[in-house]
C-alpha angles and dihedrals in degrees: 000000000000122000134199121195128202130186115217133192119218132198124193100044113133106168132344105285076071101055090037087058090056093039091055090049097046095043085052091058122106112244094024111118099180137346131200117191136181134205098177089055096033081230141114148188108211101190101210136172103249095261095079115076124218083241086064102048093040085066095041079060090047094048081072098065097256131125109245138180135173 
């Protein structure tokens, strides 16, 4: 299977019921294999099949009321 990461970087994350919230959206997502997110960096890896762009997942992230850049 072919896999695309992004990295992405997130704003707004104070402890790690925030980045859990994020984790759970994006790894409900169809299309997200895996997402590891970090409150502590404001950062994130969101592992996708390549149909989904880093656009979309960027406003997936940002769905979830968090700041987020490439």
């Amino acid at each position: 299977m072919n896999q695309v990461a992004h990295a992405l970087k997130i704003t707004g994350m104070t402890c790690g019921c925030c980045s859990g919230r994020v984790t759970r959206v994006l790894e409900a997502t169809p299309g997200v294999i895996q997402a590891d997110i970090s409150w502590q960096s404001h950062a994130g890896i969101v592992v996708t099949t390549p149909d989904l762009t880093k656009e979309q997942v960027m406003a997936i992230v940002a769905s979830t009321g968090f700041g987020v850049s490439a």
